[in-house]
C-alpha positions as CSV (number, residue, x, y, z in Angstrom):
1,X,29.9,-29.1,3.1
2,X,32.0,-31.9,3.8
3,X,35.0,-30.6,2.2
4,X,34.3,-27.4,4.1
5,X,34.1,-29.0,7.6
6,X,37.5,-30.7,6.8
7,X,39.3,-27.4,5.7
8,X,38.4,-25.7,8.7
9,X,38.4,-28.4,11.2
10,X,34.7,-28.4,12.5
11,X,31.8,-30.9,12.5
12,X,29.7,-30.9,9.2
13,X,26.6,-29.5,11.8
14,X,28.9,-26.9,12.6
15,X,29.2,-25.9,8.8
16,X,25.1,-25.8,8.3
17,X,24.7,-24.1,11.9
18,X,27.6,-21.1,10.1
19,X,25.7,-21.1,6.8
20,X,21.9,-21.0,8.6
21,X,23.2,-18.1,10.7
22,X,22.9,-19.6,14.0
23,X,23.7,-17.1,16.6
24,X,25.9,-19.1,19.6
25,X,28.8,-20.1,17.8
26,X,31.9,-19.1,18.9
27,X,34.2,-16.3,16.7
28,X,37.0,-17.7,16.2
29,X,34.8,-21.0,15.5
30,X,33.0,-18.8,12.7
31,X,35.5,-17.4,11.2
32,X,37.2,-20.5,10.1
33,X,34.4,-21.8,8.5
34,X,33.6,-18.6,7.0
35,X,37.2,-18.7,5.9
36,X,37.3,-22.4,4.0
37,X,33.9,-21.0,2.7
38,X,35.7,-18.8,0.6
39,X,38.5,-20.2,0.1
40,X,36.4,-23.7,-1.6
41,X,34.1,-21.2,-3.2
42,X,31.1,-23.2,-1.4
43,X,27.8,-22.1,-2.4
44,X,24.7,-24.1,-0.3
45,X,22.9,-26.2,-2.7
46,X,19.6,-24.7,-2.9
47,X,17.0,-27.4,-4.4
48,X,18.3,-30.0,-1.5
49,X,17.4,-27.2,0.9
50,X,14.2,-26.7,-0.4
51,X,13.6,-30.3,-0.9
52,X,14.5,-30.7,3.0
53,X,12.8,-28.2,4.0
54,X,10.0,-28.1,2.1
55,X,10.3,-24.3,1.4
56,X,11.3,-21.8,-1.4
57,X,12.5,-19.2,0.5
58,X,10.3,-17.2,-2.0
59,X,7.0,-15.5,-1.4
60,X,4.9,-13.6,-4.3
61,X,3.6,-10.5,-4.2
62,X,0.6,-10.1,-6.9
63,X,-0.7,-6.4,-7.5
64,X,-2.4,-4.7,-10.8
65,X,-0.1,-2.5,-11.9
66,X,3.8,-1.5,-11.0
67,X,3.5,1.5,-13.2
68,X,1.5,3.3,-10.7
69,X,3.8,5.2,-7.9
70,X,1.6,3.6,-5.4
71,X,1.6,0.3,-6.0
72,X,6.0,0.4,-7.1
73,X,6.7,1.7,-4.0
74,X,4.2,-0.6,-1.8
75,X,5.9,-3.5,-3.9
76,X,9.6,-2.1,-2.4
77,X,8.6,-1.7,1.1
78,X,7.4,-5.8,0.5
79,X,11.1,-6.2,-0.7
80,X,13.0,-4.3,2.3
81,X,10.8,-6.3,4.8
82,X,11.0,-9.7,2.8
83,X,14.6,-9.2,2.5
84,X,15.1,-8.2,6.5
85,X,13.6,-11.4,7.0
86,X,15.6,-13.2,4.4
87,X,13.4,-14.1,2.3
88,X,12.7,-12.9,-1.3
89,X,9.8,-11.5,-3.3
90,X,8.7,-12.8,-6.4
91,X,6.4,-9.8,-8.3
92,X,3.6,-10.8,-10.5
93,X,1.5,-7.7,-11.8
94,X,-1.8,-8.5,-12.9
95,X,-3.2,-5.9,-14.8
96,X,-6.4,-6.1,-13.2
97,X,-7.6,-8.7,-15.2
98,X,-9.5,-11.4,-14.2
99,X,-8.0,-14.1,-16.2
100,X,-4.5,-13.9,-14.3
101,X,-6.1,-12.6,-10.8
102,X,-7.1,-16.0,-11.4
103,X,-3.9,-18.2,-12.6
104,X,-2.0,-15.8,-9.5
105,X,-4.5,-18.2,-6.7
106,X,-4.7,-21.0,-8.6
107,X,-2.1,-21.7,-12.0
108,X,1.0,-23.6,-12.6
109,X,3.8,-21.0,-11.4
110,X,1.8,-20.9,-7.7
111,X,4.2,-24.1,-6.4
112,X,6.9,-21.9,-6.9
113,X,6.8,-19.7,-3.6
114,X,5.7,-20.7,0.1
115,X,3.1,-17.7,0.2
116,X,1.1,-15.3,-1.6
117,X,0.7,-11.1,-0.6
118,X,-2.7,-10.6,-3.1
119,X,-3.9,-7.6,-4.0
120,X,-7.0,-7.9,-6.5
121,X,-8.7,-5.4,-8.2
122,X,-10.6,-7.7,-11.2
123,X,-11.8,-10.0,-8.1
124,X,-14.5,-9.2,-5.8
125,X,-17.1,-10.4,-3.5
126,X,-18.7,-12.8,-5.7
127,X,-15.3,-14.9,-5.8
128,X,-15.2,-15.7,-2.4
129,X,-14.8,-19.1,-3.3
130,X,-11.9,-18.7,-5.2
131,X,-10.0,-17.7,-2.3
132,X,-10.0,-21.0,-0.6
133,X,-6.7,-21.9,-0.6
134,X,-4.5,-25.0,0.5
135,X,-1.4,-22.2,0.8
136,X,-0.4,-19.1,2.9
137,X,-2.3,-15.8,2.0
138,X,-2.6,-12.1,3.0
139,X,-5.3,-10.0,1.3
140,X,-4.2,-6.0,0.9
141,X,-7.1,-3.7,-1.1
142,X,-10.9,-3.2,-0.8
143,X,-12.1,-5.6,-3.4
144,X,-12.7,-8.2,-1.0
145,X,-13.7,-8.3,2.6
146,X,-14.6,-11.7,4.4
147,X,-12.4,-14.3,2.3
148,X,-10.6,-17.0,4.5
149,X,-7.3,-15.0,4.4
150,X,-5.9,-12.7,6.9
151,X,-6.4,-9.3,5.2
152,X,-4.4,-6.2,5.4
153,X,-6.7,-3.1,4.3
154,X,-7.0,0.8,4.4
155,X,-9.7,2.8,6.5
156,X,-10.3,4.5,3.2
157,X,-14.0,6.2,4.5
158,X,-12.5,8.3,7.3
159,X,-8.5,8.8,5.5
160,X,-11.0,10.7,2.9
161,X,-13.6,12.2,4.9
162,X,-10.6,13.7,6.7
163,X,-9.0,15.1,3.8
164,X,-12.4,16.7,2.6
165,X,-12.4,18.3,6.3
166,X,-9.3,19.1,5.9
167,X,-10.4,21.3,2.7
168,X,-13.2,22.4,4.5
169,X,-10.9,24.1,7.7
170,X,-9.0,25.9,5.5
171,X,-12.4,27.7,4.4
172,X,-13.4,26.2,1.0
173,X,-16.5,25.2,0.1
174,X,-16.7,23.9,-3.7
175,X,-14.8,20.9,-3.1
176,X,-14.7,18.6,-5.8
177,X,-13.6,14.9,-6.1
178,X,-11.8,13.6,-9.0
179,X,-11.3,9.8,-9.3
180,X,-15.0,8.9,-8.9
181,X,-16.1,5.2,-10.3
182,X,-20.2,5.8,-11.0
183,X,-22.3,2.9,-10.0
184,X,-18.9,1.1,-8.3
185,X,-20.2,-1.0,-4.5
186,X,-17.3,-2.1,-3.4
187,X,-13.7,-1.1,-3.9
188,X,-11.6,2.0,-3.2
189,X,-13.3,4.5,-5.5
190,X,-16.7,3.7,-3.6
191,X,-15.2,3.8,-0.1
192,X,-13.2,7.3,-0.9
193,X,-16.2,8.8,-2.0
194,X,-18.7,7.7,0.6
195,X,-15.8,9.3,3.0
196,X,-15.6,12.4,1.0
197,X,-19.9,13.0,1.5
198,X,-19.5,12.2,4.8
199,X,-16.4,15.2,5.1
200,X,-19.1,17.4,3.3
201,X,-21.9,16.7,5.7
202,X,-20.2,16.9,8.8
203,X,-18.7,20.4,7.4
204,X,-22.0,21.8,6.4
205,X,-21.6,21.9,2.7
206,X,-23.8,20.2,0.4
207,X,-23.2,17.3,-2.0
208,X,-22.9,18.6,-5.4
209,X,-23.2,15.9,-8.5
210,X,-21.7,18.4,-10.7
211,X,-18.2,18.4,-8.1
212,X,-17.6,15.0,-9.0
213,X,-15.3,14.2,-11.6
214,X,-15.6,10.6,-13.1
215,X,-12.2,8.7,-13.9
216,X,-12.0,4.8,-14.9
217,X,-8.2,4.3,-14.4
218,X,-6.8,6.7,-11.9
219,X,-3.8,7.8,-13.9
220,X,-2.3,11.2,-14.4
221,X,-3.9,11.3,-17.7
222,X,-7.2,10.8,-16.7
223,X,-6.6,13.1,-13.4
224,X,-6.1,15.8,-16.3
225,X,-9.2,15.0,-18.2
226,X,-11.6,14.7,-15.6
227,X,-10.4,18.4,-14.3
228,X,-10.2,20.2,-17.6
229,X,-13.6,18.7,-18.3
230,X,-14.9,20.1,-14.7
231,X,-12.9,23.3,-15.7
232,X,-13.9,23.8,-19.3
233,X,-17.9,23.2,-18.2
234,X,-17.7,26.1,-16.3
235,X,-18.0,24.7,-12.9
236,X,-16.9,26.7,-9.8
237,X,-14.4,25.3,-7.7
238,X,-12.1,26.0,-4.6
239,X,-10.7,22.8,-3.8
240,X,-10.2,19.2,-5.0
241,X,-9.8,15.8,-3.6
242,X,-8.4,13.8,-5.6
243,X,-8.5,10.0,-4.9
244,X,-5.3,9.0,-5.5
245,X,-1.9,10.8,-6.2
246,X,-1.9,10.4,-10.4
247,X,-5.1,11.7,-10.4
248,X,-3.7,14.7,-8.3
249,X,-0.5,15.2,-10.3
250,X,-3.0,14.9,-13.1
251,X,-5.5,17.0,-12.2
252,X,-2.5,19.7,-11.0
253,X,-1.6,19.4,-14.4
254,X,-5.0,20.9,-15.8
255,X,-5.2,23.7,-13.4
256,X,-1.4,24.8,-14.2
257,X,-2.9,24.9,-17.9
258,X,-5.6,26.8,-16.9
259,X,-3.6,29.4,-15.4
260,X,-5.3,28.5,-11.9
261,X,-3.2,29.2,-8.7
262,X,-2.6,26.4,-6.4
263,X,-3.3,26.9,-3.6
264,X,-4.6,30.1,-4.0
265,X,-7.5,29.8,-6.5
266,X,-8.0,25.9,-6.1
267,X,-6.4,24.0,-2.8
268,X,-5.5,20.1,-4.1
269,X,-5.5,17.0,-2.0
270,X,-4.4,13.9,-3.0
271,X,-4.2,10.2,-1.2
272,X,-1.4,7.9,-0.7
273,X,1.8,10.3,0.0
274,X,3.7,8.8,-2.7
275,X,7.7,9.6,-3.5
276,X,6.4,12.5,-6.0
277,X,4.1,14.2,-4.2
278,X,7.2,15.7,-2.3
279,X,8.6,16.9,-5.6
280,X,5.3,18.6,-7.5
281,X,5.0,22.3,-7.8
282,X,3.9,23.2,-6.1
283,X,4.3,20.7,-3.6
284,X,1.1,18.3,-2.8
285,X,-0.8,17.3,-0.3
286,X,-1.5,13.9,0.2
287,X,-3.2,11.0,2.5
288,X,-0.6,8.9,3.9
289,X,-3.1,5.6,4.4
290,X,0.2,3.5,6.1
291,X,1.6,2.4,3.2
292,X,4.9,1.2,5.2
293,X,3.4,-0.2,7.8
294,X,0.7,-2.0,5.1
295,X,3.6,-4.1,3.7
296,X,5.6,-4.9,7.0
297,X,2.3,-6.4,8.3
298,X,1.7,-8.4,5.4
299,X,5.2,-10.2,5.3
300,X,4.9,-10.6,9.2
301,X,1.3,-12.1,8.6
302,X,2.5,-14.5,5.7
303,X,5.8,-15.3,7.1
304,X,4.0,-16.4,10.8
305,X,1.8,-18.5,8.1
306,X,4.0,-20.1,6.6
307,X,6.0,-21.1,10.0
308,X,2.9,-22.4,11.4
309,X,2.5,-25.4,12.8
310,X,-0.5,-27.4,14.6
311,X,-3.7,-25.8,14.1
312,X,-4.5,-22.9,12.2
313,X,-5.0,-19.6,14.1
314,X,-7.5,-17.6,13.4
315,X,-7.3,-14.8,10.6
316,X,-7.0,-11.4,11.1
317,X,-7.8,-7.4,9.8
318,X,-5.5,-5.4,10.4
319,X,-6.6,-1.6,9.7
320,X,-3.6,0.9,10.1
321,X,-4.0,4.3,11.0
322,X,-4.0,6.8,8.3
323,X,-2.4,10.7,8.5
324,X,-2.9,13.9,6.2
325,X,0.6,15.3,4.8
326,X,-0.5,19.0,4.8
327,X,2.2,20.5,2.1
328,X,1.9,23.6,-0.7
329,X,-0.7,22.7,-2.5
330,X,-3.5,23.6,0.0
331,X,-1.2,26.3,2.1
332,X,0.1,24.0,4.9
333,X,3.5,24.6,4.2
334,X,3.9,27.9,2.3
335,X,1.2,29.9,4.3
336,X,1.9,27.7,8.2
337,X,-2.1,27.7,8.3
338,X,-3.0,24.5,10.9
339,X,-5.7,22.9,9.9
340,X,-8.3,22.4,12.1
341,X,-9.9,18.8,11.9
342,X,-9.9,16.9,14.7
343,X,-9.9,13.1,15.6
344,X,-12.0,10.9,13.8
345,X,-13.5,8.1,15.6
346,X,-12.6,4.5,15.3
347,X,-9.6,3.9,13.3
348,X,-9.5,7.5,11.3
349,X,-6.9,10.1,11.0
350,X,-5.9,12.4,13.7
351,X,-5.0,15.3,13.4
352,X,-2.7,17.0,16.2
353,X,-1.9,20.9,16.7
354,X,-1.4,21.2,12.9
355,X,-0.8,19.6,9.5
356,X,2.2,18.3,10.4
357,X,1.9,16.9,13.0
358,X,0.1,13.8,12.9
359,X,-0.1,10.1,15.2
360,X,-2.0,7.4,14.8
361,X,-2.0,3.8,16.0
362,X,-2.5,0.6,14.2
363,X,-5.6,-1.0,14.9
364,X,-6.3,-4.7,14.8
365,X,-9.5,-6.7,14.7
């Protein structure tokens, strides 16, 4: 830095305010010192930073599994916002298992970032304990509610009870669910299909045990197996809600095999509007929970964490506003039909004029 401040002329502190991007420096100034930069090959010396600053410049993003559309492209919109920030995103994928849920809060690679965006699936509400932490953390999922950790989550009842409304408008009435986790108290299986009775009873259709379709991990495969099961038993069908998008592309999969028209024998719903869902044939209809706005909160949450200073503030839930992306697959977009569900209360999905046409607001608590 020295030999750069001589080259071009300028203080040493004018060098670190040109590297650190500091804003009121004049052009000409700048560009001199960008200039020698180059010219020196000067590259900032990293550990010294960190070991002034006490920071990384890294923050870790922990989530089960990066094979699933969902979760790659929830781990890229942690990258763009990361990186807009500039800072960068370390990826640890879990598996779901228990053993490194646990090593991600508490094993030897945690010193290496400032912060930690966590989304467990092994974990739940008897760990609380575990998540008493002497470092920055946001929570995303529905494994765990009421951790000391601001929490970034999905208002998975009503995102699903709309889509089974949805279902419902467009005149069906064997809805099945695909995705279902039997005995499951907590967690996103649990909360989708408590949403999807609710959709039933406010429609007027009764809950059916033989409509659900039981899946362990929601997959494409196991989307097809749990419809072809449905299918091959002989159970009558006009729609399905399917609880995530693999399940849907899955369970699409099974009725294509069967020779069953989509929409027009079977209307299929899936949830979290992934990149695919665009691209299916035909194309399919999904629950956009927020997914976007999910990750920018999370790297605003950790980032004001890890700025902090004085006393804590208090943490926070943040509950974005979900939407229903009415494509092909039940009609929306090949047939026009508008679908007529209409606002649910408290943080659900609204639906204005039609299926595609959609607002929402994020709600904090």
């Amino acid at each position: 830095m020295h030999d750069v401040a001589q080259r071009a002329g300028v203080s040493i502190k004018t060098v670190s305010n040109v590297v650190n991007g500091y804003p009121y420096i004049r052009a000409e100034t700048k560009q001199r010192v960008e200039t020698a930069i180059d010219d020196l090959g000067y590259r900032v010396n990293m550990s010294a930073r960190n070991l002034r600053t006490r920071r990384t410049g890294l923050i870790t993003l922990a989530v089960p599994e990066l094979s699933l559309p969902y979760f790659a492209e929830l781990a890229d919109a942690v990258i763009s916002a990361a990186d807009a920030a500039g800072w960068t995103v370390l990826i640890e994928q879990t598996s779901a298992s228990r053993e490194r849920e646990t090593e991600v809060l508490s094993g030897r690679r945690r010193h290496l970032t400032d912060g930690l965006i966590f989304s467990p699936l092994a974990l739940g509400p008897d760990d609380l304990g575990l998540f008493t932490v002497d470092f920055p953390l946001v929570l995303l999922g529905e494994r765990v509610f009421g951790a000391p950790a601001d929490h970034v989550t999905m208002n998975n009842v009503a995102a699903a009870k709309a889509a089974t409304l949805h279902l419902a408008s467009l005149g069906r009435r064997r809805i099945a669910v695909i995705g279902a986790h039997e005995g499951e108290q907590v967690g996103s299986a649990a909360l989708r299909t408590a949403g999807y009775r609710e959709g039933l009873e406010e429609a007027g259709l009764p809950f059916v045990p033989e409509l659900v379709g039981e899946a362990g991990l929601w997959h494409r495969s196991t989307g097809a197996e749990a419809m072809s099961r449905m299918l091959d038993d002989g159970v009558e069908i006009d729609a399905v809600f399917a609880l995530n998008d693999a399940l849907a592309l899955g369970a699409l999969h099974a009725l294509h095999a069967h020779r069953i028209d989509v929409p027009g024998g079977v209307a299929l719903i899936g949830f979290d509007d992934v990149d695919d869902a665009k691209y299916s044939v035909p194309a399919l209809s999904s629950v956009d929970p927020g997914r976007d706005q999910i990750a920018h909160t999370a790297v605003e949450l950790l980032l004001e964490r890890i700025g902090a200073t004085g006393d804590p503030a208090p943490f926070r839930k943040v509950v974005p506003d979900s939407r229903i992306v009415g494509r092909e697959s039940t009609g929306d977009v090949a047939t026009g039909e508008a679908g007529r569900v209409v606002a649910l209360q408290e943080g659900g999905t609204e639906l204005v004029g039609d299926a595609r046409r959609w607002r929402g607001r994020q709600k904090v608590t």
